[in-house]
LUMSETOR-401122 format. One record per residue: residue number from 1; residue in one letter; y, z, x of N, C-alpha, C, O in turn; chain. Coordinates in steps of 0.1 Angstrom, whole numbers, plus 5000, padded with zeros to 4 digits. Layout:
LUMSETOR-401122
REC, NUM, a, Y, Z, X, Y, Z, X, Y, Z, X, Y, Z, X, A
...
This chain:
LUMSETOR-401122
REC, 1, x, 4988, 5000, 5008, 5000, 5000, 5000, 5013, 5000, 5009, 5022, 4992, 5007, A
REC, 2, x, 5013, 5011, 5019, 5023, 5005, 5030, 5024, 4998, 5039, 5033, 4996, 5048, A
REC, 3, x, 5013, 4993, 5037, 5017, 4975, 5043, 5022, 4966, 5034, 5032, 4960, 5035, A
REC, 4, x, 5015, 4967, 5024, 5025, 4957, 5011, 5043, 4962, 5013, 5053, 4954, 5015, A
REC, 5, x, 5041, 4978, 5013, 5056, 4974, 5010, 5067, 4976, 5023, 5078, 4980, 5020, A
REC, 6, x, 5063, 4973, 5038, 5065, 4965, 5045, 5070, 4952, 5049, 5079, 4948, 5057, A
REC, 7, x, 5058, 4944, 5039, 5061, 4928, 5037, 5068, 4927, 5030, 5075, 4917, 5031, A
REC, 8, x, 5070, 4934, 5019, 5079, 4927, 5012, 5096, 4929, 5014, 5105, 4922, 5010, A
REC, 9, x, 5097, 4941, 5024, 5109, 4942, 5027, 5108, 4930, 5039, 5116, 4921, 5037, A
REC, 10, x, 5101, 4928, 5050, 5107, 4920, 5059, 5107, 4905, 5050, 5114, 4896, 5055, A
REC, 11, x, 5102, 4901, 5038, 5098, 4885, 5031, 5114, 4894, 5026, 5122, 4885, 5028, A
REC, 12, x, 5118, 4901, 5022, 5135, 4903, 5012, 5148, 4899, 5028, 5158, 4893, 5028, A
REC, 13, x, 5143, 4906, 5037, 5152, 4905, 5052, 5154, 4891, 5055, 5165, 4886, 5055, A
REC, 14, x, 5141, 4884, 5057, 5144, 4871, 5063, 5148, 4862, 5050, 5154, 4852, 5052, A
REC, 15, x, 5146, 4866, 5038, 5153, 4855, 5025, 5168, 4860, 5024, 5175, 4856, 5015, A
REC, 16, x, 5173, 4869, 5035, 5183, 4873, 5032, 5190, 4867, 5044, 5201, 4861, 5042, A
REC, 17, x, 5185, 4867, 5055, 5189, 4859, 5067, 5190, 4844, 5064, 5201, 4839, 5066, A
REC, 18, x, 5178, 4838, 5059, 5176, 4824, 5053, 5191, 4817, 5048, 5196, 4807, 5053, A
REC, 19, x, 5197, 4827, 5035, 5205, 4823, 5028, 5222, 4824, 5037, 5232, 4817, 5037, A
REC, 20, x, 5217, 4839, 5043, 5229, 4840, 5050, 5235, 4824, 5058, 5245, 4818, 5055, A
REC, 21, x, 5224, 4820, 5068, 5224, 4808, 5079, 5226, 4798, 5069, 5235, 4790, 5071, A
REC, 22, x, 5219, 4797, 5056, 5220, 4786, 5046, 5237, 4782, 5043, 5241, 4770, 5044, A
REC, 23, x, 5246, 4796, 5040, 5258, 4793, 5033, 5267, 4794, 5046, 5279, 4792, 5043, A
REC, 24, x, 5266, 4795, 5058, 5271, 4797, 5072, 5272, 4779, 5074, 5281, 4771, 5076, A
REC, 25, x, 5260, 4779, 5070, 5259, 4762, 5072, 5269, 4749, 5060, 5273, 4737, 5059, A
REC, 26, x, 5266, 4761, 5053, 5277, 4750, 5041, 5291, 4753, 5045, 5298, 4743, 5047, A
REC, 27, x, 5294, 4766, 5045, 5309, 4766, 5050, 5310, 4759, 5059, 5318, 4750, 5056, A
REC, 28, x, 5305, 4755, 5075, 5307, 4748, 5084, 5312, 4730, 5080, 5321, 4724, 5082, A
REC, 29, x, 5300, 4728, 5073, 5301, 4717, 5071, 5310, 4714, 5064, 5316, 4704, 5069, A
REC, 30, x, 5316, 4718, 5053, 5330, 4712, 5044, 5343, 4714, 5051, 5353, 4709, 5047, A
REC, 31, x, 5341, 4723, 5064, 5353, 4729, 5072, 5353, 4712, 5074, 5360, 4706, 5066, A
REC, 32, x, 5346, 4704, 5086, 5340, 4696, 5090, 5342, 4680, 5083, 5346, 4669, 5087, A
REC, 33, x, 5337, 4687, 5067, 5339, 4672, 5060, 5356, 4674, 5057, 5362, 4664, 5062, A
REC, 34, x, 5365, 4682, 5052, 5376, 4685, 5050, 5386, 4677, 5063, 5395, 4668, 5061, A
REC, 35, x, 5382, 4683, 5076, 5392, 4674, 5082, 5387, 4662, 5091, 5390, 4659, 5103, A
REC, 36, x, 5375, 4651, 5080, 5371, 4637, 5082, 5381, 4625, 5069, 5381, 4613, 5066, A
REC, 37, x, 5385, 4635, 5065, 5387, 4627, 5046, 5398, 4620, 5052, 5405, 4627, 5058, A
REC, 38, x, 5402, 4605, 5051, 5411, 4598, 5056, 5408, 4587, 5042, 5398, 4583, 5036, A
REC, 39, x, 5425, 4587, 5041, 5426, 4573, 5030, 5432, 4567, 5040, 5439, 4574, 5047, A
REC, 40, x, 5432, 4553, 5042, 5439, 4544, 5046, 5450, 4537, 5043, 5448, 4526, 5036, A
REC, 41, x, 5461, 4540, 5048, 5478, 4540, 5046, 5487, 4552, 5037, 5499, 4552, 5033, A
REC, 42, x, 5477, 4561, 5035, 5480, 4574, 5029, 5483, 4586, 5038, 5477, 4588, 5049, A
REC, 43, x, 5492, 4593, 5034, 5490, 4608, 5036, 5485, 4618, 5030, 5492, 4616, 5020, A
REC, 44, x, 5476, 4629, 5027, 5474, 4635, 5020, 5482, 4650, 5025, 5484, 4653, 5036, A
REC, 45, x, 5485, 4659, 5014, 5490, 4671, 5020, 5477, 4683, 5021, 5480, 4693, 5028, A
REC, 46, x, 5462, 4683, 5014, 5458, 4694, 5021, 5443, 4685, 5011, 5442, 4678, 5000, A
REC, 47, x, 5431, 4690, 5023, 5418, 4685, 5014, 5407, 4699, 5010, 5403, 4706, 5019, A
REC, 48, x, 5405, 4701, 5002, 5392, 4710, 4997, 5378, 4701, 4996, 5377, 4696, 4985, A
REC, 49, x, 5373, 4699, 5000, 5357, 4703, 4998, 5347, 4713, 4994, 5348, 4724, 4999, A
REC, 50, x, 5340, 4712, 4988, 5332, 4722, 4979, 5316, 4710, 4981, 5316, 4698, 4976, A
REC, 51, x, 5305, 4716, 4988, 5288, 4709, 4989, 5283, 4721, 4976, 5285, 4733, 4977, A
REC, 52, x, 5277, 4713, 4966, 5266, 4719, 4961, 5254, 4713, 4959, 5250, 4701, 4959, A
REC, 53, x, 5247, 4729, 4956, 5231, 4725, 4953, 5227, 4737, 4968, 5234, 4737, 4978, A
REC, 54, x, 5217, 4743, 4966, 5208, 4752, 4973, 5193, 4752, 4970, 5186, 4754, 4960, A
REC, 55, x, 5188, 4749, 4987, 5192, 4757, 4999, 5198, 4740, 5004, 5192, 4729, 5003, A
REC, 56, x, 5213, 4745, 5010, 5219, 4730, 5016, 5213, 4727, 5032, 5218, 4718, 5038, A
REC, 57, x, 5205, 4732, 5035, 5199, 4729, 5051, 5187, 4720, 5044, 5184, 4709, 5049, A
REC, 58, x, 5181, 4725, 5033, 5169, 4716, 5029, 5173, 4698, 5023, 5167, 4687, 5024, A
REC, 59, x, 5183, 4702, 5019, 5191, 4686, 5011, 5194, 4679, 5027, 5188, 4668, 5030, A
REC, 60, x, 5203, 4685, 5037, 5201, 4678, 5051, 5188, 4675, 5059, 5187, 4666, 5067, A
REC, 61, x, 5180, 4681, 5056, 5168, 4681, 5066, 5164, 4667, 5057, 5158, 4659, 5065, A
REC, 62, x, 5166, 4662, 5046, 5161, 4651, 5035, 5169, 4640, 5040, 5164, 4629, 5038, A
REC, 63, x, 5184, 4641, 5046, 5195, 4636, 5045, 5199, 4625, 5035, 5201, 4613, 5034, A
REC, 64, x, 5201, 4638, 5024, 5206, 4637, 5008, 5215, 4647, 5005, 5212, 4657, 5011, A
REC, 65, x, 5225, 4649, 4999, 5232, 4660, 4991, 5233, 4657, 4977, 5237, 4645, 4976, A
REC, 66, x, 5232, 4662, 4968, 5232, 4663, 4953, 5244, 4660, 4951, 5247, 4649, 4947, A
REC, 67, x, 5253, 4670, 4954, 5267, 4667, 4949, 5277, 4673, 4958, 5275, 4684, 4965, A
REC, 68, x, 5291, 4665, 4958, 5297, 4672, 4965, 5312, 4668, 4965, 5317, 4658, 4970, A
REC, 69, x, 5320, 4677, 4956, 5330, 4681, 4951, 5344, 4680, 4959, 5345, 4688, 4967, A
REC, 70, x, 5355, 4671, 4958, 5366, 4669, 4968, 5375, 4673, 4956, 5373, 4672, 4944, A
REC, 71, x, 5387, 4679, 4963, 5401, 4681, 4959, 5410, 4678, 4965, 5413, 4686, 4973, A
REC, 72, x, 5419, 4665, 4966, 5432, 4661, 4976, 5445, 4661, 4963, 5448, 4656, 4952, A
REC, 73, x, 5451, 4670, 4974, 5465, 4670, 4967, 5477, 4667, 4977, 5477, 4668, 4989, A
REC, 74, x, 5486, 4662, 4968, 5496, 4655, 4971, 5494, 4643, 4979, 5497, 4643, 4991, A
REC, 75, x, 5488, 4632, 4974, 5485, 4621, 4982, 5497, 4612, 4980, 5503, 4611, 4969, A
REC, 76, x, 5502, 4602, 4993, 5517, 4593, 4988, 5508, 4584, 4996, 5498, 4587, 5002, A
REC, 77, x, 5513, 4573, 4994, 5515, 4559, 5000, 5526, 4549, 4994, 5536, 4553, 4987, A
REC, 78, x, 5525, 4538, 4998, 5534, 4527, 4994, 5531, 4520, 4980, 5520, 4518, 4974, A
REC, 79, x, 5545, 4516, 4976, 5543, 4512, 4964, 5553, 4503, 4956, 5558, 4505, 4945, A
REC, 80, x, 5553, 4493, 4962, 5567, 4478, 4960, 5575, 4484, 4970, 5587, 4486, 4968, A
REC, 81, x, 5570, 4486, 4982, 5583, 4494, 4988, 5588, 4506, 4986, 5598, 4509, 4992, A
REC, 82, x, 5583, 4518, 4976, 5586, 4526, 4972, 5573, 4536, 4979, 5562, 4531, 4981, A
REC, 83, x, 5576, 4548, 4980, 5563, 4557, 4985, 5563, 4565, 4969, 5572, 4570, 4963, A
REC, 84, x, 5548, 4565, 4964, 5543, 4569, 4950, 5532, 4580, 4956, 5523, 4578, 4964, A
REC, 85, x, 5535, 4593, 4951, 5525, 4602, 4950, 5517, 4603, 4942, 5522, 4600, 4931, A
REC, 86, x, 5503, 4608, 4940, 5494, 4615, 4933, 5492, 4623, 4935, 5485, 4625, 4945, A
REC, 87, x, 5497, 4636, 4927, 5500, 4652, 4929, 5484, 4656, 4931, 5481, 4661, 4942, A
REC, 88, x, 5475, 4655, 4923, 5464, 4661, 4926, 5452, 4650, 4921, 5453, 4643, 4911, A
REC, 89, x, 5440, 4649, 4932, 5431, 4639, 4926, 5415, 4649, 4927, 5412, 4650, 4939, A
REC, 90, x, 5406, 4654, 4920, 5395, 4658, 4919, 5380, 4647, 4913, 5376, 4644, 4902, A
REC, 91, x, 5377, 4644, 4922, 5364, 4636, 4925, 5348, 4644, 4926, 5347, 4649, 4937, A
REC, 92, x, 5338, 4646, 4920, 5326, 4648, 4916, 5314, 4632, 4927, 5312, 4621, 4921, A
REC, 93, x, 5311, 4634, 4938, 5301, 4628, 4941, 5290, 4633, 4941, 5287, 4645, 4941, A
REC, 94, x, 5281, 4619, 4938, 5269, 4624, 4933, 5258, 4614, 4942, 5261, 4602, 4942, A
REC, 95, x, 5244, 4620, 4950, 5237, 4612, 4955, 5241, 4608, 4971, 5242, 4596, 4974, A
REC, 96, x, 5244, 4618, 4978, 5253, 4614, 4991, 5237, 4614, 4999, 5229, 4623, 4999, A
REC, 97, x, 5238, 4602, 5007, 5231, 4599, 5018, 5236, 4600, 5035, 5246, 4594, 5040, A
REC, 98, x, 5232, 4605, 5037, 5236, 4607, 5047, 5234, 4596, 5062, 5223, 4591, 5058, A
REC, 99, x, 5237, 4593, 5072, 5234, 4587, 5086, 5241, 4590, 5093, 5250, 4599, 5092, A
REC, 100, x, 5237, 4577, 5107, 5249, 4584, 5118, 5248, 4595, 5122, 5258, 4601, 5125, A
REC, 101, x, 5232, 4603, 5125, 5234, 4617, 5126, 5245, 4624, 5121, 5255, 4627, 5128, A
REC, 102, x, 5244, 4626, 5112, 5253, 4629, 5097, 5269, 4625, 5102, 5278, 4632, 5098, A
REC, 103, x, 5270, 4616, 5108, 5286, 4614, 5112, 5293, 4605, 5100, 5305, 4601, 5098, A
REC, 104, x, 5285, 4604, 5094, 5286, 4593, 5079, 5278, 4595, 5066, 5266, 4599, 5064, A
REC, 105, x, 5286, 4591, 5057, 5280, 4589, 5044, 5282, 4583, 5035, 5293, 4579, 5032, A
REC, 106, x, 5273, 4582, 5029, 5277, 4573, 5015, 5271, 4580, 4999, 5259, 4583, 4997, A
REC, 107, x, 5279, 4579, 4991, 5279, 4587, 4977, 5277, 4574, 4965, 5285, 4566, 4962, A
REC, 108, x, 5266, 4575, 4962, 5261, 4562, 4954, 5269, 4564, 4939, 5269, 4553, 4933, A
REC, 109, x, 5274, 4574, 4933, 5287, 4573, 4928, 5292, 4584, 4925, 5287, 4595, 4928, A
REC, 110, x, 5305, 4581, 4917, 5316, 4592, 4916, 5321, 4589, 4904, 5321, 4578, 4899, A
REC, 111, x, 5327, 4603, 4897, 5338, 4604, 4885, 5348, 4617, 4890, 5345, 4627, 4897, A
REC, 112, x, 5360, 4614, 4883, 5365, 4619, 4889, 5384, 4616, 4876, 5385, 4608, 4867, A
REC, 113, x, 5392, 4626, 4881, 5405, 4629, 4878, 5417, 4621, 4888, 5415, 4622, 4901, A
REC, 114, x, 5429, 4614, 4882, 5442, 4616, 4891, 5453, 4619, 4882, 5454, 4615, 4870, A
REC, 115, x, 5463, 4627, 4888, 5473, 4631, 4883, 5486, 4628, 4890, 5490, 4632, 4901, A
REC, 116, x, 5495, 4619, 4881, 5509, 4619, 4888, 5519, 4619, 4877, 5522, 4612, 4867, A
REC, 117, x, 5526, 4633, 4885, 5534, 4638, 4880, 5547, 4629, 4872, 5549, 4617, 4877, A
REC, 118, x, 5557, 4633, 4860, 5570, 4628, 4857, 5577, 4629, 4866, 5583, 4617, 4865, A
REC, 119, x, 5581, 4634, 4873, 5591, 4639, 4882, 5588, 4627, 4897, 5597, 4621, 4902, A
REC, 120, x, 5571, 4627, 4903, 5569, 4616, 4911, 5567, 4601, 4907, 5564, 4593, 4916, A
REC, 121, x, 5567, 4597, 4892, 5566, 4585, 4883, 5583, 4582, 4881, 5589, 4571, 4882, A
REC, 122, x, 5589, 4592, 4879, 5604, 4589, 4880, 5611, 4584, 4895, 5621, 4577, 4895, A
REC, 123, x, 5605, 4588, 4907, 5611, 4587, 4916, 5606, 4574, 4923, 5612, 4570, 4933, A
REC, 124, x, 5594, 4565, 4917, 5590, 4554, 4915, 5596, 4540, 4909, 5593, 4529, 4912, A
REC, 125, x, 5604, 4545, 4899, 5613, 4539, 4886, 5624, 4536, 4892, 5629, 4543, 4901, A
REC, 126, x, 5630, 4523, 4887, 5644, 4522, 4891, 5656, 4531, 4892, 5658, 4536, 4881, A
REC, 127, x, 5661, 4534, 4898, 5673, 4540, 4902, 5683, 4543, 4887, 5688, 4535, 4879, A
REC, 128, x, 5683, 4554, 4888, 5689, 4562, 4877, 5680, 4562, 4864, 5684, 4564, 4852, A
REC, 129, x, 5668, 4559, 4867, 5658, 4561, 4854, 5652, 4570, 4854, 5646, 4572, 4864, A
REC, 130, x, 5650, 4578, 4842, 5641, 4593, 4841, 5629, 4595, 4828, 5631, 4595, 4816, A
REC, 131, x, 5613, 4595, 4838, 5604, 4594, 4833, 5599, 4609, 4823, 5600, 4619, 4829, A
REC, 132, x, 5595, 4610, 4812, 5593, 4625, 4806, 5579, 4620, 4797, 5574, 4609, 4797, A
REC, 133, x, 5575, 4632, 4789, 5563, 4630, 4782, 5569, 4629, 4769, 5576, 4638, 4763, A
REC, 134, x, 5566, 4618, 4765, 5569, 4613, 4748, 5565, 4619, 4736, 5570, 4620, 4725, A
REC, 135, x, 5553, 4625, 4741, 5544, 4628, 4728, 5535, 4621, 4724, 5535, 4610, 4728, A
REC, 136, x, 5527, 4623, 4718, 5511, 4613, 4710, 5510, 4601, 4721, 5509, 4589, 4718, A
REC, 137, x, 5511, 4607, 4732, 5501, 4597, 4742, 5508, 4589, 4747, 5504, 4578, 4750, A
REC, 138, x, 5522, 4592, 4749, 5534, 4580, 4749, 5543, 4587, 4758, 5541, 4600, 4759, A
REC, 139, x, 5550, 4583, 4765, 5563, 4587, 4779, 5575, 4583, 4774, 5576, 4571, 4771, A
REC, 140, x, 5587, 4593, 4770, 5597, 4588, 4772, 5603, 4583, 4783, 5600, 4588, 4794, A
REC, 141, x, 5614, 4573, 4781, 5620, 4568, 4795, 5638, 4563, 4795, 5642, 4552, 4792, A
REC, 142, x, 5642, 4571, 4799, 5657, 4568, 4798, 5667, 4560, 4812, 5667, 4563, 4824, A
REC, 143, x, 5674, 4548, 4805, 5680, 4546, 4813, 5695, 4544, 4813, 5701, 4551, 4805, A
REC, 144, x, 5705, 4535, 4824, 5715, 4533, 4817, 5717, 4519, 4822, 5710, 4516, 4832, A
REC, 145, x, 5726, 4508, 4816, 5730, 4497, 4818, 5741, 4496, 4813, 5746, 4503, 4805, A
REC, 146, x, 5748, 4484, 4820, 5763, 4481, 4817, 5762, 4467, 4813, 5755, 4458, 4818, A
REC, 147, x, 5774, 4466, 4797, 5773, 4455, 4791, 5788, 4459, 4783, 5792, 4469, 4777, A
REC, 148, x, 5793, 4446, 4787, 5806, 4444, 4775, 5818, 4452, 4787, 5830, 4449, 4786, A
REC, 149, x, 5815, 4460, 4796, 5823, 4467, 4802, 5821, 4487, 4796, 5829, 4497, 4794, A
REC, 150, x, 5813, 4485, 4796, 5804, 4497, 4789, 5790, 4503, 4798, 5780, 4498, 4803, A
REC, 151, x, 5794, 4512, 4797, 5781, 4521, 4799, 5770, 4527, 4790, 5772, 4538, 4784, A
REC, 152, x, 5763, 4522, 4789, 5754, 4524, 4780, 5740, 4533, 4784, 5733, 4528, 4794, A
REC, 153, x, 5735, 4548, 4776, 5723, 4550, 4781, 5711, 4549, 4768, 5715, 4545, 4757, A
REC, 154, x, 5702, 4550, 4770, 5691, 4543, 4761, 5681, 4548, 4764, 5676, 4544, 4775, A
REC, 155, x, 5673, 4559, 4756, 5659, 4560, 4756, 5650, 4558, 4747, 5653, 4560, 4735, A
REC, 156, x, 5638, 4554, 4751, 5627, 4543, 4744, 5616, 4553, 4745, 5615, 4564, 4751, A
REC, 157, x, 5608, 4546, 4738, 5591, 4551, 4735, 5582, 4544, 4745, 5579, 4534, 4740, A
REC, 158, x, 5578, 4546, 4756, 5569, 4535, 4759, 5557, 4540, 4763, 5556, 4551, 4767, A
REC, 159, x, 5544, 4529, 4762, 5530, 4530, 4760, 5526, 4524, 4777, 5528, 4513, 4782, A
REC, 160, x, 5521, 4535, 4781, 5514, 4537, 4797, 5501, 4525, 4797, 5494, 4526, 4786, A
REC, 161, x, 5498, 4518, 4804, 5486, 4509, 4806, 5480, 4512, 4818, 5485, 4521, 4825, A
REC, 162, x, 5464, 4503, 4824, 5464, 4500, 4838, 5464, 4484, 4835, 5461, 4480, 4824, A
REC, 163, x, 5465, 4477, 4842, 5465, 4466, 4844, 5457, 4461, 4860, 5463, 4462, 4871, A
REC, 164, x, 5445, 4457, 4858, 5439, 4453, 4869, 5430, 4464, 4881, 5427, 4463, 4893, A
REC, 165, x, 5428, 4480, 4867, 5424, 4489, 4875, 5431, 4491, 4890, 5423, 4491, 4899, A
REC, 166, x, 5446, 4494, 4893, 5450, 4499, 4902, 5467, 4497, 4899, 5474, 4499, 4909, A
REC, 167, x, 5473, 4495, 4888, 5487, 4491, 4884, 5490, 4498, 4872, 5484, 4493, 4862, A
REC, 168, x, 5498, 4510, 4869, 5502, 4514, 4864, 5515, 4505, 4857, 5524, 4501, 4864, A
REC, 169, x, 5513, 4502, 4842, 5525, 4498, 4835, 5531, 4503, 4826, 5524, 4506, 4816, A
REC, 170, x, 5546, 4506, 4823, 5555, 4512, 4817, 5562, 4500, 4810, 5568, 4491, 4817, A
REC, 171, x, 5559, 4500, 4796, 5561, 4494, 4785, 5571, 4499, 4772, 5567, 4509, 4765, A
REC, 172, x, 5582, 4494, 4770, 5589, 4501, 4762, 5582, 4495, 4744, 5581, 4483, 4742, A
REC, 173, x, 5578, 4505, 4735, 5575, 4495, 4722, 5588, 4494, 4716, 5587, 4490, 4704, A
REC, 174, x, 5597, 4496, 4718, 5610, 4494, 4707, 5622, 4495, 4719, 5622, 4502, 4729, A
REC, 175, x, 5628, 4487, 4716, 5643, 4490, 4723, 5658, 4491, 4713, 5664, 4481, 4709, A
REC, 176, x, 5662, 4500, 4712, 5677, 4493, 4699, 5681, 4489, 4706, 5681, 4491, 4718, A
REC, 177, x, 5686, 4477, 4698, 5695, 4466, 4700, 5711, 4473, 4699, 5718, 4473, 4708, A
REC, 178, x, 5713, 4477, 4687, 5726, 4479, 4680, 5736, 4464, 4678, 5748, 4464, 4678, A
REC, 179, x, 5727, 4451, 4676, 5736, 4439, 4676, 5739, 4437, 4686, 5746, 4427, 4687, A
REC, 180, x, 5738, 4443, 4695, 5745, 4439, 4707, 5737, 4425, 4719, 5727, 4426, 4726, A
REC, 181, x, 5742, 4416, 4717, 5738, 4404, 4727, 5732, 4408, 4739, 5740, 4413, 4746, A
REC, 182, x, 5718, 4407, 4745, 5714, 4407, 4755, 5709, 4420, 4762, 5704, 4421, 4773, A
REC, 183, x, 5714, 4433, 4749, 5714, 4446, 4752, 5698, 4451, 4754, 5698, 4460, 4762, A
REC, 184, x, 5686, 4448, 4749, 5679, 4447, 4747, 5669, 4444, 4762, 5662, 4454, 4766, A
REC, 185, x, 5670, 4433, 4769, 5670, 4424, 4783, 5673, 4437, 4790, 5664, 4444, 4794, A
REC, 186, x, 5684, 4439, 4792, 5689, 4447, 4803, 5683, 4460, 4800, 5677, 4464, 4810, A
REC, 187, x, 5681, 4467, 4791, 5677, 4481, 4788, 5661, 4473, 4793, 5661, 4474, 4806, A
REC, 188, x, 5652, 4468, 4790, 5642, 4470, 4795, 5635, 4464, 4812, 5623, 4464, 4815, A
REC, 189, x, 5647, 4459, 4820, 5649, 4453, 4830, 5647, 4468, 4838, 5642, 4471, 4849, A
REC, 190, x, 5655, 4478, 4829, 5657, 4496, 4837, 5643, 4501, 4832, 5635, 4501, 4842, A
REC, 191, x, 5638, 4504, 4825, 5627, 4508, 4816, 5613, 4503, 4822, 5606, 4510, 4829, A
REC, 192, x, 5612, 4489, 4818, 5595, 4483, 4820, 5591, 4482, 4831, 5601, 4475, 4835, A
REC, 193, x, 5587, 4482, 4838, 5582, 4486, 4853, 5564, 4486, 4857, 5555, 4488, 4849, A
REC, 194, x, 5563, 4483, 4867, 5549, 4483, 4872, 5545, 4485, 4888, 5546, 4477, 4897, A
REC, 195, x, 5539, 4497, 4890, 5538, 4504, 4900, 5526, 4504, 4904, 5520, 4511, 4896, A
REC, 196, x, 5515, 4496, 4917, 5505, 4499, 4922, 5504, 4514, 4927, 5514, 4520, 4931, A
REC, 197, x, 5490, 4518, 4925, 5484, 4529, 4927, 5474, 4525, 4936, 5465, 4518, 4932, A
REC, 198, x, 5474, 4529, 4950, 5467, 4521, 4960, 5461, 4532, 4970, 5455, 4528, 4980, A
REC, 199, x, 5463, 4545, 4966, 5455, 4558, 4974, 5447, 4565, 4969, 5447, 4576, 4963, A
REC, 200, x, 5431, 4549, 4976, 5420, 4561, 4968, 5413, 4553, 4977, 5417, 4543, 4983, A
REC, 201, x, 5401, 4562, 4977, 5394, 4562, 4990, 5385, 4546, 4989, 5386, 4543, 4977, A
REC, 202, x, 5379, 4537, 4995, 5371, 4526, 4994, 5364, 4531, 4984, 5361, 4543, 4985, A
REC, 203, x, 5359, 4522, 4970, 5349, 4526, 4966, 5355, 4527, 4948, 5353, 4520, 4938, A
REC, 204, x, 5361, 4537, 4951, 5370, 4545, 4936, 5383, 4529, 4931, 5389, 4521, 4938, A
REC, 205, x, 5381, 4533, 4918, 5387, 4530, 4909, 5396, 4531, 4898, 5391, 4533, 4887, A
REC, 206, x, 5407, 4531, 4898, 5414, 4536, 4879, 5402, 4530, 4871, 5394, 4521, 4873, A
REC, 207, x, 5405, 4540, 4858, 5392, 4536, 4850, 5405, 4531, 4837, 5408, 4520, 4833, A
REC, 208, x, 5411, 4547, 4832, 5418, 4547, 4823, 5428, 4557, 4824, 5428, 4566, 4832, A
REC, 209, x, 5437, 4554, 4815, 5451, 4563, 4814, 5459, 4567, 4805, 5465, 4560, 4796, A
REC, 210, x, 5460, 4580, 4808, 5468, 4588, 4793, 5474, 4597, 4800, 5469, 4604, 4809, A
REC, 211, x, 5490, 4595, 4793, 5498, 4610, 4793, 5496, 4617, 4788, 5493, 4617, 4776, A
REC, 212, x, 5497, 4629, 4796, 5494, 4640, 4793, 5511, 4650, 4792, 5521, 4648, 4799, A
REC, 213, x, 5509, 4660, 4782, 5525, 4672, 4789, 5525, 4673, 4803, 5535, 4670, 4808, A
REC, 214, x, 5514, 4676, 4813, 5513, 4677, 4829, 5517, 4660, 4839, 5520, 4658, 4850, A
REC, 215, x, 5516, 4655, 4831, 5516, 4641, 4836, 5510, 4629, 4833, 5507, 4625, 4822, A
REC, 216, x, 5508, 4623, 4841, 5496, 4608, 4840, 5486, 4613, 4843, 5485, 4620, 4853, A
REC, 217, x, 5473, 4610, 4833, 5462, 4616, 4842, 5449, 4604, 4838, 5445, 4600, 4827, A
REC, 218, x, 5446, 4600, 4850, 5442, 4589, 4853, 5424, 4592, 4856, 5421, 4599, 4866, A
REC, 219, x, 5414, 4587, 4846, 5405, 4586, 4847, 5399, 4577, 4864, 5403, 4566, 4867, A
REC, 220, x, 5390, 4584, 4873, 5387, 4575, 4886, 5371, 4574, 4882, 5365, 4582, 4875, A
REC, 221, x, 5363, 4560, 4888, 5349, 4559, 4885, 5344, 4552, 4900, 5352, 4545, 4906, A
REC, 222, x, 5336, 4553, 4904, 5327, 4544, 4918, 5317, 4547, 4917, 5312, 4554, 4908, A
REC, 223, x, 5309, 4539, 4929, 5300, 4535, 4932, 5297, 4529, 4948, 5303, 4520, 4952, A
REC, 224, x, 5289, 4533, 4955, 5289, 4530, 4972, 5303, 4532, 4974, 5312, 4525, 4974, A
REC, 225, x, 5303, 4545, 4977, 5315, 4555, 4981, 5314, 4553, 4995, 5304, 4558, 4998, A
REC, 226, x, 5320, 4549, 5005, 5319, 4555, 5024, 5329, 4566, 5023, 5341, 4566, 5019, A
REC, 227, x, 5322, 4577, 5029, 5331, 4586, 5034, 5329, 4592, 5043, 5327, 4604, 5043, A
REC, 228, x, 5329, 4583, 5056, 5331, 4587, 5071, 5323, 4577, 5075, 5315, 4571, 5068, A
REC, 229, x, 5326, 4578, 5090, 5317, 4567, 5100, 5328, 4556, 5104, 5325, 4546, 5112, A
């Protein structure tokens, strides 16, 4: 009998060792994957990584991971000449294979969130135009133009698109006129606009898009993900 309960304290010691080295090893590695994450022509301001699924030394020894969880915020790049951020983007890979003595991998697909703020969708927008949340799925957008020797400002309803899975479009549905000749033209010259969204990793996609009160928040989808190597 005290041998039994010997063994089972050292079989509780070493499953406790096991898991310790197990999660020693996960933290290492997201340290690891965290500062490999590179978009190309982007900056990002900070990456999280999160590996799940247990025991993760056993998914490596396979060189497979189940899943494994990114968070990049504040990503900017270029955009007509303009630098466009994505405040926060959270990504779900699923099926990561590993090579390269793990210096590489590939995630056979992904779903995933992007978010860009009013505040960095405004600073995208023509000069003196201010982007806000409309309501029922729609963005207000105010501008101003000059006509007749007048200053005129004008805000519209307009309905968010993607076009071509990577082009955000701002569409006004109504513009007042007030009779006014040509008033119309010029208010949505400030207004209608179309901004590529071009900081996402090889692989990832815009899927779909709705405002939200927090912002644009942009469905992402992939398939043969590279991330590293």
């Amino acid at each position: 009998m005290r041998a039994l309960r010997i063994l089972l304290v050292i079989v509780v010691v070493l499953g406790g060792v096991f898991i310790a080295v197990d999660r020693a090893a996960v933290y290492f590695a997201e340290s690891e994957a965290e500062g490999r994450v590179d978009i190309s022509g982007s900056t990002v301001d900070s990456t999280d990584v999160s590996i799940k699924g247990f025991p993760f030394l056993t998914q490596v020894a396979g060189s497979t991971l189940d899943e494994v969880d990114i968070r990049l915020t504040g990503i900017e790049t270029a955009a007509a000449g303009r630098r466009i951020r994505i405040s926060e983007m959270n990504a779900e890979l699923h099926d990561i294979t590993l090579s390269g003595g793990f210096s590489s991998a590939t995630a056979a697909r992904a779903t995933g969130t992007a978010t860009i703020s009013y505040e960095d969708l405004t600073h995208v927008a023509d000069d003196g135009v201010v982007v806000e949340y409309g309501g029922n799925g729609k963005v207000k957008v105010t501008g101003t133009v000059d006509i007749l020797g007048r200053t005129l400002s004008r805000s519209v309803t307009s309905t968010v698109t993607l076009v071509d899975g990577h082009t955000v479009r701002v569409h006004a549905d109504k513009v007042p006129g007030e009779g006014i000749p040509g008033l119309e033209g010029l208010v949505r010259k400030k207004t209608d606009f179309e901004r590529e969204v071009g900081a996402l990793p090889n692989g990832l996609k815009l899927q779909r898009i709705e405002p939200t009160r927090d912002g644009l928040e942009i469905s992402v989808t992939g398939s043969d993900i590279p991330l590293g190597g």
